[in-house]
MIZA-904827 format. One line per field, with one value per atom (N, C-alpha, C, O, CB): residue number from 1; residue in three letters; atom name; x, y, z. Coordinates in nm, 3 decimals. Glycine has a CB too. Example, Ala and Ser with C-alpha at 12.3 -4.5 7.8 and 13.67 -1.06 7.14 Angstrom:
BEGIN
pos	1 / 1 / 1 / 1 / 1 / 2 / 2 / 2 / 2 / 2
code	ALA / ALA / ALA / ALA / ALA / SER / SER / SER / SER / SER
site	N / CA / C / O / CB / N / CA / C / O / CB
x	1.319 / 1.230 / 1.320 / 1.424 / 1.131 / 1.285 / 1.367 / 1.290 / 1.341 / 1.408
y	-0.569 / -0.450 / -0.330 / -0.332 / -0.447 / -0.225 / -0.106 / 0.003 / 0.114 / -0.060
z	0.780 / 0.780 / 0.780 / 0.846 / 0.905 / 0.708 / 0.714 / 0.787 / 0.804 / 0.572
This chain:
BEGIN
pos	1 / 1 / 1 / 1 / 1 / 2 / 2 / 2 / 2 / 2 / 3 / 3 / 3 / 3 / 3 / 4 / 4 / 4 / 4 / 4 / 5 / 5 / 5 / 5 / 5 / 6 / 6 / 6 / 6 / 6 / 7 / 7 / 7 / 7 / 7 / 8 / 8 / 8 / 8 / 8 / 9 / 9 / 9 / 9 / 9 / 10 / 10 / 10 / 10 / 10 / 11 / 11 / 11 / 11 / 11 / 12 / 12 / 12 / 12 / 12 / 13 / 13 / 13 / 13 / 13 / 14 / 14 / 14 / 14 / 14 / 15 / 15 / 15 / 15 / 15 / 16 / 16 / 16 / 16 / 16 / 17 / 17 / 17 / 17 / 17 / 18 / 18 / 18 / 18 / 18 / 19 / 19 / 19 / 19 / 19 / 20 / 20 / 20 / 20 / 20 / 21 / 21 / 21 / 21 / 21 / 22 / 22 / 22 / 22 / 22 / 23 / 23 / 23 / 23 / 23 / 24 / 24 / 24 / 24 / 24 / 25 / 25 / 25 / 25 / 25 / 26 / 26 / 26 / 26 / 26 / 27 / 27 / 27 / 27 / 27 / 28 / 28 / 28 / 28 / 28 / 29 / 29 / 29 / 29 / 29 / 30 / 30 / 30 / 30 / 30 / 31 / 31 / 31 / 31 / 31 / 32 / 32 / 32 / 32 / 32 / 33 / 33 / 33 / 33 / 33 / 34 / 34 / 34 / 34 / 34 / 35 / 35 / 35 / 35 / 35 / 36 / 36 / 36 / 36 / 36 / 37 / 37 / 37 / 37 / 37 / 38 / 38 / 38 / 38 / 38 / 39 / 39 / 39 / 39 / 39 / 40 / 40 / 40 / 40 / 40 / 41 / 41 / 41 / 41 / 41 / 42 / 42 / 42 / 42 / 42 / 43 / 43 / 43 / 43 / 43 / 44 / 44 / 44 / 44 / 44 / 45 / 45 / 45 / 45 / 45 / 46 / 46 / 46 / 46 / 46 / 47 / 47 / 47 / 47 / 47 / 48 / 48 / 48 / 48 / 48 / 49 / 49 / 49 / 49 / 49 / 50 / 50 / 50 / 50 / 50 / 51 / 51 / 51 / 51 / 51 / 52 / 52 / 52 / 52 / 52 / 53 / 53 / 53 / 53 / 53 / 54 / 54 / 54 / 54 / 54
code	UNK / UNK / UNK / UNK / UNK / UNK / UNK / UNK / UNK / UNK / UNK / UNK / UNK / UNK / UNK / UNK / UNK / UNK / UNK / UNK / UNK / UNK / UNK / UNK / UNK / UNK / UNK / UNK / UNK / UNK / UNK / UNK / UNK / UNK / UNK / UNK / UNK / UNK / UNK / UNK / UNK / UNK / UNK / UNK / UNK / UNK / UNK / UNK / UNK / UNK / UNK / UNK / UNK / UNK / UNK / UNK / UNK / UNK / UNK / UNK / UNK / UNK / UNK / UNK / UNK / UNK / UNK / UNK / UNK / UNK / UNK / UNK / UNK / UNK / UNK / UNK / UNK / UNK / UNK / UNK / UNK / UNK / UNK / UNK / UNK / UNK / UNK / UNK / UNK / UNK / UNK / UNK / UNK / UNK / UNK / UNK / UNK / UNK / UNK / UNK / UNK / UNK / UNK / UNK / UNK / UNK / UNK / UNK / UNK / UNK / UNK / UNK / UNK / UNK / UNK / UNK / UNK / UNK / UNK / UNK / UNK / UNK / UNK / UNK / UNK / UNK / UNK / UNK / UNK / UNK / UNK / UNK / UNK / UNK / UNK / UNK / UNK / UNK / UNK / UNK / UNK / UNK / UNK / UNK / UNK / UNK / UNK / UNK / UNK / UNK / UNK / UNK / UNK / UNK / UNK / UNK / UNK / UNK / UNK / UNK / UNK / UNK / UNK / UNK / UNK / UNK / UNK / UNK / UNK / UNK / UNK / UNK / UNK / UNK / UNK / UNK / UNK / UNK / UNK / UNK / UNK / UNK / UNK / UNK / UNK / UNK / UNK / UNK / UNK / UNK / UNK / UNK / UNK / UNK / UNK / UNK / UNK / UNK / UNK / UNK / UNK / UNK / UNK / UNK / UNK / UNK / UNK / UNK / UNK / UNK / UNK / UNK / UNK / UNK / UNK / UNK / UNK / UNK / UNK / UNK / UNK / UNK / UNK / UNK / UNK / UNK / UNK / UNK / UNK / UNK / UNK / UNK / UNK / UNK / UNK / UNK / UNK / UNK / UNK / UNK / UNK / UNK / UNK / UNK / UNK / UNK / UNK / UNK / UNK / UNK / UNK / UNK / UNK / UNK / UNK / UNK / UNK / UNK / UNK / UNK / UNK / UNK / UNK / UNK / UNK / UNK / UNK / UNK / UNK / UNK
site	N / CA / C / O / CB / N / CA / C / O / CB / N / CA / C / O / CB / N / CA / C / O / CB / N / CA / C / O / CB / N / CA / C / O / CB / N / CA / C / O / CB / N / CA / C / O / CB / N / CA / C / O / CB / N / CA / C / O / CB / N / CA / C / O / CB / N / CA / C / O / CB / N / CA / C / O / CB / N / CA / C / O / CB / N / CA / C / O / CB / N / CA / C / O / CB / N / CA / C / O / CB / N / CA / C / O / CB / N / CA / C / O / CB / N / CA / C / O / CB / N / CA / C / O / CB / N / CA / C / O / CB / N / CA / C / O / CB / N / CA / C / O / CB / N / CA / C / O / CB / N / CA / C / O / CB / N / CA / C / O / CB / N / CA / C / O / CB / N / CA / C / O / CB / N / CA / C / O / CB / N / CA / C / O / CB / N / CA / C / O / CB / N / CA / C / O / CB / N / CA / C / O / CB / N / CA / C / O / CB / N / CA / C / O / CB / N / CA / C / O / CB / N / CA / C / O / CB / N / CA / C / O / CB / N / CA / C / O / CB / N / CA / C / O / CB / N / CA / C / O / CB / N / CA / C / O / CB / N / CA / C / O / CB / N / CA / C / O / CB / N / CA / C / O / CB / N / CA / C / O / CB / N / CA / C / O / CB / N / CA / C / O / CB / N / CA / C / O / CB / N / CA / C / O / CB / N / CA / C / O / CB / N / CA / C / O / CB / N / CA / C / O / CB
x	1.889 / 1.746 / 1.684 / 1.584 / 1.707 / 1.736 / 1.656 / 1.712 / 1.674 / 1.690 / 1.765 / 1.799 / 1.693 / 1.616 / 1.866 / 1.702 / 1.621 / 1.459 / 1.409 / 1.643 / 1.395 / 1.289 / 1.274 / 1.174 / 1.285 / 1.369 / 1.387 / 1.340 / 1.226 / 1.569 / 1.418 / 1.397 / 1.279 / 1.229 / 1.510 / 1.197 / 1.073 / 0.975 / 0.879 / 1.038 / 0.987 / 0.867 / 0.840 / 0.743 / 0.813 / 1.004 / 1.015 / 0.953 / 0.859 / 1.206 / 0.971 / 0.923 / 0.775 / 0.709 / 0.968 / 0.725 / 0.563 / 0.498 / 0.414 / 0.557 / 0.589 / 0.532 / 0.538 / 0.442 / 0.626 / 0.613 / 0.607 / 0.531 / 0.451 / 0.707 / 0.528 / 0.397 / 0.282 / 0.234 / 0.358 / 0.222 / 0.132 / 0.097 / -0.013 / 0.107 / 0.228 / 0.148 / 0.181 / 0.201 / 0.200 / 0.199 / 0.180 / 0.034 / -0.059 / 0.258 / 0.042 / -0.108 / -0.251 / -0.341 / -0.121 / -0.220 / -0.303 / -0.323 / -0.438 / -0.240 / -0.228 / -0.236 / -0.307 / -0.362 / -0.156 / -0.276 / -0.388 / -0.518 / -0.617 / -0.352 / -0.518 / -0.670 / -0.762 / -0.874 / -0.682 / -0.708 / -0.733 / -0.736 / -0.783 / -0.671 / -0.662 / -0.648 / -0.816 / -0.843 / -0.526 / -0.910 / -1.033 / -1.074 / -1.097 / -1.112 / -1.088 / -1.137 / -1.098 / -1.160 / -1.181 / -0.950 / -0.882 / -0.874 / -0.780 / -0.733 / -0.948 / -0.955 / -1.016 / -0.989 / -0.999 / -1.121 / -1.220 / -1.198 / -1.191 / -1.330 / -1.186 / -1.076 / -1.167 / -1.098 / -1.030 / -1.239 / -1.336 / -1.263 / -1.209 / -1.505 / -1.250 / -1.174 / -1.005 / -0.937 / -1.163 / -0.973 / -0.796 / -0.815 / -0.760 / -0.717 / -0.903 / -0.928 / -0.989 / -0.998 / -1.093 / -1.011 / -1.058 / -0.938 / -0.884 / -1.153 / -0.857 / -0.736 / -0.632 / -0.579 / -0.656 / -0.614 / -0.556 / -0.583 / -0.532 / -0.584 / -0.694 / -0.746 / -0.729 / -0.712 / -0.911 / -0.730 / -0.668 / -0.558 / -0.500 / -0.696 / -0.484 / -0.294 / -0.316 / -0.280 / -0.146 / -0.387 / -0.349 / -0.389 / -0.330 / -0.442 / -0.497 / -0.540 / -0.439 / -0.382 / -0.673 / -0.401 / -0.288 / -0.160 / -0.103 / -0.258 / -0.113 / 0.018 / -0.010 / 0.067 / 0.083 / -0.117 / -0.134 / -0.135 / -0.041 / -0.217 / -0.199 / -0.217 / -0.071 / -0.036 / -0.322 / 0.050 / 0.144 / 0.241 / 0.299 / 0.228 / 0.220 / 0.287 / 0.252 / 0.324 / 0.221 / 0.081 / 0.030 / 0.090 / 0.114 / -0.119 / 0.100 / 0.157 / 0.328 / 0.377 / 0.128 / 0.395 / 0.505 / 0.556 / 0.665 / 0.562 / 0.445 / 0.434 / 0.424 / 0.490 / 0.335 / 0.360 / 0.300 / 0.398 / 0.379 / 0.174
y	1.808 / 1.816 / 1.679 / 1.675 / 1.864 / 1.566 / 1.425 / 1.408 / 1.298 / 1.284 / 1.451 / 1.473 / 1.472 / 1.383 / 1.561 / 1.626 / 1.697 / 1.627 / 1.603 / 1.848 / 1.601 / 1.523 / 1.376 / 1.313 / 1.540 / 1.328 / 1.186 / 1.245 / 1.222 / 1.101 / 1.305 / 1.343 / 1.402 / 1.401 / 1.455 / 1.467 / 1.563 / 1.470 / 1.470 / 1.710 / 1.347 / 1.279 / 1.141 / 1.068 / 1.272 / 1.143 / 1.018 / 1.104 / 1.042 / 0.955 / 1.224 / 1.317 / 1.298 / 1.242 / 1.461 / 1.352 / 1.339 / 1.204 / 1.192 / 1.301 / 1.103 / 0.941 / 0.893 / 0.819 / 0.828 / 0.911 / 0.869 / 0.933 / 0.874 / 0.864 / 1.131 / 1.186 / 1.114 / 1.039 / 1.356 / 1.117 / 1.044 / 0.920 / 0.875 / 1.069 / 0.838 / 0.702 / 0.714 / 0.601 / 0.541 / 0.819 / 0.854 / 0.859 / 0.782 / 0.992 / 0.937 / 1.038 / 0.955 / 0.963 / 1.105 / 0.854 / 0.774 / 0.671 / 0.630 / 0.723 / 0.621 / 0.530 / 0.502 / 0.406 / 0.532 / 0.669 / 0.712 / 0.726 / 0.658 / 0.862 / 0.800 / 0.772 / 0.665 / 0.675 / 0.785 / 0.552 / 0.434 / 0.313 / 0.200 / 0.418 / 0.390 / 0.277 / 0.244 / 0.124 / 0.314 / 0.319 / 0.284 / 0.173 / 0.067 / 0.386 / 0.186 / 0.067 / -0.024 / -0.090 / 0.076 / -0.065 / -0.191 / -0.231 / -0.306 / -0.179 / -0.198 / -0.204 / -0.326 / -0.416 / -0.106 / -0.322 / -0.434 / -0.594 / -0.577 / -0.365 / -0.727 / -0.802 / -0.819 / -0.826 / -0.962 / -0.822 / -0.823 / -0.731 / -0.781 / -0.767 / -0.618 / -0.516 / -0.591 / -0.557 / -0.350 / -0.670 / -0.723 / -0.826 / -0.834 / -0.808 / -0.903 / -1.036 / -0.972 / -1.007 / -1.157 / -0.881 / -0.808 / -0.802 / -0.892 / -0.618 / -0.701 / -0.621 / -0.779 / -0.787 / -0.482 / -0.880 / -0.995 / -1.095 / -1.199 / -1.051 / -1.008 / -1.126 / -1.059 / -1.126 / -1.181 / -0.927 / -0.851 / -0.843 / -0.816 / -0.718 / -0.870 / -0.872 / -0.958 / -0.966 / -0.871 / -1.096 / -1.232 / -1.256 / -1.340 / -1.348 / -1.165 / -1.196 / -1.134 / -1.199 / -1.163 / -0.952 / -0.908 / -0.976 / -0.956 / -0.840 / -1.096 / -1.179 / -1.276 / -1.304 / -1.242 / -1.336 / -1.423 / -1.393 / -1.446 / -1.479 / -1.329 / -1.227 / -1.189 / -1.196 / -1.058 / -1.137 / -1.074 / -1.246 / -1.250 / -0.968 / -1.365 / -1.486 / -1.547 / -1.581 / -1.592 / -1.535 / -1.577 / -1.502 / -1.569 / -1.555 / -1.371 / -1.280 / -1.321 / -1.322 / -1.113 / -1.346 / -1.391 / -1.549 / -1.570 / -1.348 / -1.667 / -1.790 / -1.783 / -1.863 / -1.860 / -1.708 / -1.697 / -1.640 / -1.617 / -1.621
z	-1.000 / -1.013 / -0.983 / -0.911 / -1.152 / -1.034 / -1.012 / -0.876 / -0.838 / -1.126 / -0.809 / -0.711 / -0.636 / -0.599 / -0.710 / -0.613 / -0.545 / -0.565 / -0.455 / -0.597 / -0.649 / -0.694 / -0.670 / -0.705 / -0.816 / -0.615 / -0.575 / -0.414 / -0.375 / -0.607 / -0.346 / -0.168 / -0.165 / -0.052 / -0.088 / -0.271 / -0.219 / -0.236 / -0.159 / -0.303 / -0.371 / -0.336 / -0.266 / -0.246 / -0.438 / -0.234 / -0.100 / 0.013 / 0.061 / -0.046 / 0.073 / 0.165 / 0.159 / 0.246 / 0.134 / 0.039 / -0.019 / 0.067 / 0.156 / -0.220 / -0.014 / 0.000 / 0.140 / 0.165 / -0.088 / 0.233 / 0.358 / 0.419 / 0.491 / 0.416 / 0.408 / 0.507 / 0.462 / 0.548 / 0.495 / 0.346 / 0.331 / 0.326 / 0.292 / 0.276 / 0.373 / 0.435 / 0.573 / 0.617 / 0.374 / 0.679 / 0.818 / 0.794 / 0.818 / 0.879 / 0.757 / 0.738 / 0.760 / 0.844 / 0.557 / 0.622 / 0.543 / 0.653 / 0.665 / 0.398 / 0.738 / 0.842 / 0.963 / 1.016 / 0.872 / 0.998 / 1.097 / 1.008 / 1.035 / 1.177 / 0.918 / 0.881 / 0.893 / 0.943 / 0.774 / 0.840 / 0.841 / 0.951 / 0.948 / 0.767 / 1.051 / 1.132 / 1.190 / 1.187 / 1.259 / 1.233 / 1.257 / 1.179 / 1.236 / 1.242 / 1.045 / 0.979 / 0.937 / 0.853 / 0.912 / 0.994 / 1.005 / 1.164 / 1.191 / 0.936 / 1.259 / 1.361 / 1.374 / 1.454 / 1.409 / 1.267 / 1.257 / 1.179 / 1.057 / 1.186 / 1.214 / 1.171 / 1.009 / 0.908 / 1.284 / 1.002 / 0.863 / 0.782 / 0.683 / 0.879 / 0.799 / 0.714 / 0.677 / 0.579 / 0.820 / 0.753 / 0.751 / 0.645 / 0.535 / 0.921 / 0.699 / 0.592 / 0.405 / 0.288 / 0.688 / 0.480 / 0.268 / 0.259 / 0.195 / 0.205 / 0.317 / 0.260 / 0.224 / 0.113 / 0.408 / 0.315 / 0.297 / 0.170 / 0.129 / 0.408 / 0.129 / 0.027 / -0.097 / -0.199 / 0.044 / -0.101 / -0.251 / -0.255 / -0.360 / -0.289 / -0.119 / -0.176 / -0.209 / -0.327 / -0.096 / -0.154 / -0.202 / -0.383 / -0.452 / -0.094 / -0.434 / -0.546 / -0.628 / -0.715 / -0.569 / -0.597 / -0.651 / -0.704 / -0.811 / -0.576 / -0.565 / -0.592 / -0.677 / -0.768 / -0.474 / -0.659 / -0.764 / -0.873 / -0.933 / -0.760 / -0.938 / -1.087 / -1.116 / -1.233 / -1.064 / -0.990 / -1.038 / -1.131 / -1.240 / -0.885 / -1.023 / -1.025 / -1.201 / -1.295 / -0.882 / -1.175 / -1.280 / -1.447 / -1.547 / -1.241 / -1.437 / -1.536 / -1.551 / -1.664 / -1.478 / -1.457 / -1.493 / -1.538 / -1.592 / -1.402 / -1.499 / -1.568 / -1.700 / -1.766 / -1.528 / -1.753 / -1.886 / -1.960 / -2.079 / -1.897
């Protein structure tokens, strides 16, 4: 069973970041849209760095 539930929602998770990719690709087309997305991983990593200093 954890089996089977491990492959269906790895299955799940990759169609939908096909999916999700094409959706999206229009509005990362634009380099303004890259530099947001670049700047919340960057705040994300920090926060993750910052949470593990502490």
């Amino acid at each position: 069973m954890f089996g089977a539930g491990a492959a269906s929602a790895s299955a799940v998770w990759f169609v939908s970041l096909g999916y999700g990719a094409r959706l999206l690709a229009p509005l990362f087309a634009r380099p303004v849209a890259r530099r947001v997305l670049d700047a919340a991983i960057a705040l994300v990593m920090f926060a993750i760095a910052l949470s593990l200093i502490t």
